[in-house]
Every structure is written in C-alpha cells, then in structure tokens.
N, C-alpha and C positions, 0 to 999 in steps of 0.2 A: 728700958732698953739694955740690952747686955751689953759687955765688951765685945762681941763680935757683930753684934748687931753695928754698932756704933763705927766697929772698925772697915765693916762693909760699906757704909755712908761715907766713913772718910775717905776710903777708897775710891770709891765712886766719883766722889770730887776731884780727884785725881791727884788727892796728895803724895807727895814721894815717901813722907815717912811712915803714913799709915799701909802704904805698899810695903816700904821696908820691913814695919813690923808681920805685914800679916805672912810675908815672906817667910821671916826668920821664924813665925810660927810652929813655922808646917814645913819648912824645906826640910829639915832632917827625918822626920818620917816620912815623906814623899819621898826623898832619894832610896829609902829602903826599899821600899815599891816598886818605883821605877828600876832597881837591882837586881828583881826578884825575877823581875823578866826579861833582861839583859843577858849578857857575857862579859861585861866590863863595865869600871864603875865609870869609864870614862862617855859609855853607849848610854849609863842610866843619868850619868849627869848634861849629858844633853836632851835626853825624853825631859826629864828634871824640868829643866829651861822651856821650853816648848811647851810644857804642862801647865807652867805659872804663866805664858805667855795666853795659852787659850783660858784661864783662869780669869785674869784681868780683863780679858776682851768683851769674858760671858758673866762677869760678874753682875752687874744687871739680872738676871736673868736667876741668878740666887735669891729666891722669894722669906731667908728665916725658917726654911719650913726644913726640919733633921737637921743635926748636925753640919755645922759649915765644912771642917775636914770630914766628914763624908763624902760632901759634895766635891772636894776639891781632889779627892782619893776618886770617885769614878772620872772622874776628867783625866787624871794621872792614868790608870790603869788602859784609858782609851786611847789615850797618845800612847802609851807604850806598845801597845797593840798596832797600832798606825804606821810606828816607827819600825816594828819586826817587818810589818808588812812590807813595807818602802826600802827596807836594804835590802841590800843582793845577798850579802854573808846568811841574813839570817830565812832570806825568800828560801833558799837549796834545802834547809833544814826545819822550814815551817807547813814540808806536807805534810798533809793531814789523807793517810789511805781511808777510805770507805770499806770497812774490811767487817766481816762479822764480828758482833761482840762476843769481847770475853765476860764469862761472869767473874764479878768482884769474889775475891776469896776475903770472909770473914777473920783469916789467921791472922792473927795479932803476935809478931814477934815478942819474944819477954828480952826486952832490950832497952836499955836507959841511955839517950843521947839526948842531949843538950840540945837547946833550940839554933843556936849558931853552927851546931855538927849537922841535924838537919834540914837547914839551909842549905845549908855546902851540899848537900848530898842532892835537893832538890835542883840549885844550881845546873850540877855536871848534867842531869836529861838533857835528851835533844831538846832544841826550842820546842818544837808543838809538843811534847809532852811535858814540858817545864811551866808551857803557858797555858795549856789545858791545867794541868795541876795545879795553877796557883789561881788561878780564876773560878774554881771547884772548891778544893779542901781550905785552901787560904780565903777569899773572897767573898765566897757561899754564891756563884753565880749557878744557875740551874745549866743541867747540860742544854736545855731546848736555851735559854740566855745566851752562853754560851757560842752556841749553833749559830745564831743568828749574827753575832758580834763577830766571829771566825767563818762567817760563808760556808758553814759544813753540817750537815745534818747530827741530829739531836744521838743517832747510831753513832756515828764517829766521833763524837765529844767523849759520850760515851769510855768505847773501845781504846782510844786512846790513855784516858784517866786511868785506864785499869790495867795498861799496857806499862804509865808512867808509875803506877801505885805496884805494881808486880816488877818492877825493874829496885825499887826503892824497899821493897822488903829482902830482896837478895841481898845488897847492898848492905842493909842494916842486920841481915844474918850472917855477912862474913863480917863486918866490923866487930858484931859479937861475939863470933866465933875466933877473930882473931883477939880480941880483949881478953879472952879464959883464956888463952894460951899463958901457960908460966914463962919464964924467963929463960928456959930449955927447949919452949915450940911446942911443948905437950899441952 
C-alpha cells in the first residue's frame, strides 16, 4: 500500500489528521490552480475551500487508479469552473461568442519570459479566454472537453483559444520590444 493509498483509508475513516495532512499535501498547488482561473487570490482561495470540500465528500469514489493529485486537480479545476459560473463579476465576462474560427497562427515569438511573467500575462485575458486558455494549453483538455464542461460548442472553444493565444503573443511582442529598448527608448 502507498502513502497515499493509506492516507485515503485514513481519510476515509474520517481522521482529522490524516485530512490535515492530505490537505497540506495538495493545498499549495491546488491554490495555484484555482489562481489560474480567478482574478484574486482571495476568489481562488475560496474555489480552494469548496474544492477540498467536494474532495472529502467524493473521496470514496477515488478507486487508486492515476494519480491522487490528478484526481483532486480535475475536482479543483471543476469547482473553479462552477464558481466563474455562479458570480455575477465573472457571469458579464465569461461569454463565450459563437463566432467563426480564427486559424491558429504557427508564429512563435523569439521572446524569453519566465513562467511567473507568463502567468501574469495569462491572468490579465478576459475570463472565457483566460479559462479557455488554461483548460487547453495548461490542462491538455480537448476543445470538444472543453465544449462540453463550458456549454459551448467545440467552434468556440476553439475561436476563443486563438483569440486568447493571439491577444498573448501581442503582449509578449511588445514586452519584447520594449525589453531591447536601451535606456534612451531606442
């Protein structure tokens, strides 16, 4: 039996400490998660909560089969999803138009930023393109996945991704362009 085999059992039994532990596990990468698809850390650490809450509920139902943070990362990712749904802040910002696709452009900016710069840059998208985007390139969920988890056809998962991926190479070619600037603006 592993450790988390084990700690699933104790769980189960409904110890507090083997909750505690399996808590402290996983809460710091869960809150990153739940970040990715927020606006504030104070939105992701309430998805956060709610996340470990349907966690505990469905734990049962965690058979050892992949990965335990796997499992406990698509439970996270679905609350969060839940949670955009269910505010009003983020309801106004999470349409999604039915719009023709764009085709993805293959340009590869030649641009070096750090994984925390973009975040931040994935952050600033509107929500449905921040949570298209991160349920795609971050996740690996399919756009038809996707479609179905967002109520919007497999087109607009799509269109949107390439809409959020075309917004985010601007971005990273003016940050570039402004980094080769010397210390005179040229």
């Amino acid at each position: 039996m592993t450790d988390h085999q084990k700690l699933v059992k104790d769980c189960l039994k409904n110890n507090p400490a083997a909750q505690k532990q399996l808590y402290g596990l996983f809460a710091d990468t869960m809150l990153g998660i739940c970040y990715r698809y927020t606006k504030s850390l104070q939105d992701a650490e309430e998805v956060l909560q709610q996340g470990f809450i349907k966690v505990f509920q469905n734990l049962h139902q965690y058979k050892n089969e992949g990965e335990l943070g796997g499992w406990i990362r698509r439970i996270m990712v679905n609350t969060a999803i839940n949670y955009l749904k269910r505010k009003p802040r983020y309801q106004l910002d999470l349409g999604f138009e039915d719009t023709q696709l764009h085709p993805v452009s293959n340009y590869e900016p030649d641009v070096r930023l750090n994984a925390k710069d973009l975040l931040n840059l994935v952050r600033q998208l509107p929500p449905g393109y921040q949570t298209i985007f991160n349920l795609y390139a971050i996740e690996g969920y399919t756009h038809v996945e996707i479609g179905k988890m967002l109520g919007i056809s497999e087109g607009t998962s799509r269109s949107q991704y390439a809409r959020a991926r075309g917004l985010l190479i601007q971005w990273i070619e003016k940050h570039s362009h402004n980094d080769k600037k010397d210390v005179y603006g040229r």
